[in-house]
C-alpha positions, 0 to 999 in steps of 0.5 A: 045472672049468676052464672055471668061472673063465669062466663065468656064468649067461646069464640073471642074469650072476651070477659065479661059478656053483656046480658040483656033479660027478656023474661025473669021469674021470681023464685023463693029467695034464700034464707041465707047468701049461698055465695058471691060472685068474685068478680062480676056483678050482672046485677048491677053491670059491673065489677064487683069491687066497683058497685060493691053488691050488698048482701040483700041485693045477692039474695035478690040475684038468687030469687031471679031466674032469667028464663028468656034473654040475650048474651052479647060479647061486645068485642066480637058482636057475637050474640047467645040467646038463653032460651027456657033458662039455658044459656046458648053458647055454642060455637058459630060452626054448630050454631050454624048446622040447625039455626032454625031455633036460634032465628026463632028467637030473633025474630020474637025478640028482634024489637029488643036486640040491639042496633049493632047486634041486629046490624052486624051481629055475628053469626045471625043479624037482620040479613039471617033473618029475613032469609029465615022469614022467607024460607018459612013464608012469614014477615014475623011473629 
């Protein structure tokens, strides 16, 4: 979640960027707060000088490591998936060369994209993967 205070979509720049988590794992919280995030909070969804994170609820940030989730930037409705705890964050050019692993987790996850994401979702969405589906011979895992 940390990691959202410093990152913004490499397409259209927009900061900052939705994060949707999937699948968390609880680590060893620090004994003391390493830092804080300057800017934004993921962990309430907002700017820091706004819902004013405590101290407890950073180190709380620090023992949660998001191993499965979804990063949108609700401007271009471009969507990174994060993927064995490693944010997919490339450009649409190269995204597109090997969307194989990209598609796979849309189709896993598709049930918790949201609506505007699988509707118009840029550079996959629903239209993206039902070809997927097709072109590997299943509806869905």
């Amino acid at each position: 979640m940390r990691l959202m205070d410093l990152l913004a979509c490499p397409m259209c720049k927009k900061f900052p960027l939705k994060l949707l988590i999937f699948r968390v794992e609880e680590r060893d919280k620090p004994k003391e707060l390493p830092s804080k995030c300057p800017l934004y909070c993921a962990l309430k969804s907002g700017w820091v000088k706004d819902v004013k994170p405590t101290d407890d609820e950073c180190l709380d940030c620090f023992s949660k490591e998001i191993v499965e989730g979804l990063i949108i930037c609700e401007e271009c409705y471009r969507w990174y998936p994060i993927i064995d705890e490693i944010p997919h964050m490339l450009p649409d050019d190269l995204r597109l060369m090997d969307p194989d692993e990209e598609l796979e987790f849309m189709n896993r996850w598709i049930d918790k994209f949201p609506k505007e994401i699988t509707e118009s979702g840029r550079p996959f969405n629903e239209e993206s993967l039902r070809e997927y589906r097709v072109k590997k011979g299943r509806r869905r895992s």
